[in-house]
C-alpha positions as CSV (number, residue, x, y, z in Angstrom):
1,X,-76.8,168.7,-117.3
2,X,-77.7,166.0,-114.9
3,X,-77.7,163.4,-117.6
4,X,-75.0,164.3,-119.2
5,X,-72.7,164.0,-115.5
6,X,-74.3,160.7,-114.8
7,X,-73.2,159.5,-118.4
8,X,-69.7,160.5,-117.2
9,X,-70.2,159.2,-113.7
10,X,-70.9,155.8,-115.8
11,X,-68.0,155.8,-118.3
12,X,-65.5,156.4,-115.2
13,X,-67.4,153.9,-113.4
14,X,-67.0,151.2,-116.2
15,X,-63.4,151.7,-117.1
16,X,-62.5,151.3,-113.0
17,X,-64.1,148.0,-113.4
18,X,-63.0,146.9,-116.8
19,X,-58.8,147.8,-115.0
20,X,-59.7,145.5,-112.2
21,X,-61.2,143.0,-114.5
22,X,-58.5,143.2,-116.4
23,X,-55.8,142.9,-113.4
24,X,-57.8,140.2,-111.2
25,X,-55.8,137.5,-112.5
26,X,-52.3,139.3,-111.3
27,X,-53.6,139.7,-107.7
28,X,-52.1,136.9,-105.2
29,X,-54.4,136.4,-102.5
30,X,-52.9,135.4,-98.8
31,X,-55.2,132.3,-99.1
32,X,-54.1,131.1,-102.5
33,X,-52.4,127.8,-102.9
34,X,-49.6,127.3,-105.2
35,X,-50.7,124.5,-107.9
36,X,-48.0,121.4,-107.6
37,X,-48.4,120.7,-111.7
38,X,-45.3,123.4,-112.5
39,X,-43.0,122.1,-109.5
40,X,-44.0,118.0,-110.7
41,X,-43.2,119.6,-114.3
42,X,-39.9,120.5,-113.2
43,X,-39.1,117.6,-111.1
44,X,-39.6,115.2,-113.3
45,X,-37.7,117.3,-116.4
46,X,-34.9,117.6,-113.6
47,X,-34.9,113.3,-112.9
48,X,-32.7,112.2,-115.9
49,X,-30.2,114.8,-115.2
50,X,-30.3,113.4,-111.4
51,X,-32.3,116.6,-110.0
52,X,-29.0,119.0,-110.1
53,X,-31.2,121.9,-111.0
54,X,-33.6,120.8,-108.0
55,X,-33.8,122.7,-104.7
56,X,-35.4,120.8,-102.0
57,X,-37.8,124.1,-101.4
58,X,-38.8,123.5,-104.6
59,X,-40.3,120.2,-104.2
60,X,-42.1,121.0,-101.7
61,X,-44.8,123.2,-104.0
62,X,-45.9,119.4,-104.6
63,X,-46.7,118.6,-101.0
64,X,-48.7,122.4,-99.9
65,X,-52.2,121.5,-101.0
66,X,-52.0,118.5,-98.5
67,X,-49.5,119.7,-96.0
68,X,-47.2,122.4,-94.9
69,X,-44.2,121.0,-93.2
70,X,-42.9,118.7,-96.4
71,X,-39.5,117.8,-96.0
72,X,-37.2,116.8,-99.3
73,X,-34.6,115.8,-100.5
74,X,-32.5,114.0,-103.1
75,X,-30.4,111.3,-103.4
76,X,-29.0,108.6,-105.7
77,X,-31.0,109.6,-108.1
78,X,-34.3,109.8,-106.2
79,X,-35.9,112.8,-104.6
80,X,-38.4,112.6,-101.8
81,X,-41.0,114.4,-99.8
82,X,-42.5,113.2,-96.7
83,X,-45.0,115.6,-95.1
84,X,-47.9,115.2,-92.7
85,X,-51.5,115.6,-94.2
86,X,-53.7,118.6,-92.9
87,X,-57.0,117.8,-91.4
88,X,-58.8,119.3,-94.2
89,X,-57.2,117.2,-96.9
90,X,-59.6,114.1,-95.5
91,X,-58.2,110.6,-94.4
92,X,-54.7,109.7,-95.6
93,X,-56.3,108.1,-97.9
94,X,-58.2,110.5,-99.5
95,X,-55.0,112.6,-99.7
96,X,-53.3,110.2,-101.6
97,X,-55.9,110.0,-104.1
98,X,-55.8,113.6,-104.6
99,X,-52.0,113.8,-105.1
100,X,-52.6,110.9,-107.3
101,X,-55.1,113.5,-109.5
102,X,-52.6,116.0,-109.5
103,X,-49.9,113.7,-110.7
104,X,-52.2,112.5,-113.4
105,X,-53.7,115.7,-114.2
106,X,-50.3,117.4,-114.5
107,X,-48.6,114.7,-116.2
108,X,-51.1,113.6,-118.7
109,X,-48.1,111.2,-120.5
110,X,-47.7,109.4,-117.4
111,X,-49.5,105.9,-117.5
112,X,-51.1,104.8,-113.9
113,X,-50.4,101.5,-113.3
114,X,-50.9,101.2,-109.9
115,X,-54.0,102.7,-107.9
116,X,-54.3,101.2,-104.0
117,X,-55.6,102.7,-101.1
118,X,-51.3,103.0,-99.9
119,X,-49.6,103.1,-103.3
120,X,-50.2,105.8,-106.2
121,X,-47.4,104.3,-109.1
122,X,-47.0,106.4,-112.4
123,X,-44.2,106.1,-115.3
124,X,-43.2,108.4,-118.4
125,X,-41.2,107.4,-121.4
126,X,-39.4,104.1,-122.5
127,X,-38.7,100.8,-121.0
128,X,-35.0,101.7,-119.8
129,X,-35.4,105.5,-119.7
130,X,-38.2,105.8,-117.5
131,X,-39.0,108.4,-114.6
132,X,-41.0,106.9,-112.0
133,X,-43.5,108.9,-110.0
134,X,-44.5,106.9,-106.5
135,X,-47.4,108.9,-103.9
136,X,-47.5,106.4,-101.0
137,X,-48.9,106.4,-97.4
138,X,-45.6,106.7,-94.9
139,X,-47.3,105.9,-91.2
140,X,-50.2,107.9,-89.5
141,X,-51.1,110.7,-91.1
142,X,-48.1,111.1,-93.8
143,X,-47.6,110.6,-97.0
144,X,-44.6,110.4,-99.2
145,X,-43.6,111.3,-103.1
146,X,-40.5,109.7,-104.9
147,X,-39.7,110.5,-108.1
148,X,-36.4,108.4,-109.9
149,X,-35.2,108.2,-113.1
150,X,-33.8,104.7,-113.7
């Protein structure tokens, strides 16, 4: 009898863990960080069309790895975000660099043809019909992302 509850007591057991197996990927935690690659995705599918279907809140997904108060917006064709680095993201440096990774991580048709310690410069698609993806430092302790279709 005792063997045959502790079998039970098992089988219950297992299938509680196997549903929260099974749901762990559905569960938002308060400390997750939204990725930037689906908000770069969409910015830079937005930039021929002159960002029309772009909300400046939703930019700023980009900027929250690095920094919560991002400010955006777009204009003649360009749309910006300027935010102030957290103290965890390193030296300004260091958080351009890892914007710079997302960019090319997220955007793996982009070609990187500038890398400096103030300047982060991708492009994607033909001479003429380019979007142009630009991380740069913007004073103490801020950093800035343009992205223009021209």
């Amino acid at each position: 009898m005792k063997s045959t509850l502790r079998g039970l007591m098992f089988m219950v057991a297992s299938a509680g863990i196997g549903v929260l197996c099974l749901n762990a990927p559905t569960l938002a935690l308060a400390d997750d960080t939204p990725a930037p690659c689906s908000a770069l995705k969409r910015i830079v599918a937005a930039a021929p069309g002159g960002f029309s279907s772009i909300q400046p809140d939703d930019a700023k997904a980009v900027a929250q790895p690095y920094g919560q108060d991002a400010q955006c917006a777009a204009k003649a064709g360009t749309l910006t975000c300027t935010w102030t680095r957290t103290a965890d993201s390193g030296s300004t440096a260091d958080a351009l660099q890892a914007v710079a990774a997302d960019i090319a991580s997220c955007l793996p048709d982009a070609t990187h043809d500038q890398n400096s310690a103030a300047r982060q410069h991708f492009y994607i698609g033909a001479r003429g019909e380019r979007t142009q993806v630009t991380a740069t430092t913007a004073g103490a302790g801020k950093l800035m992302l343009a992205v223009s279709s021209k």
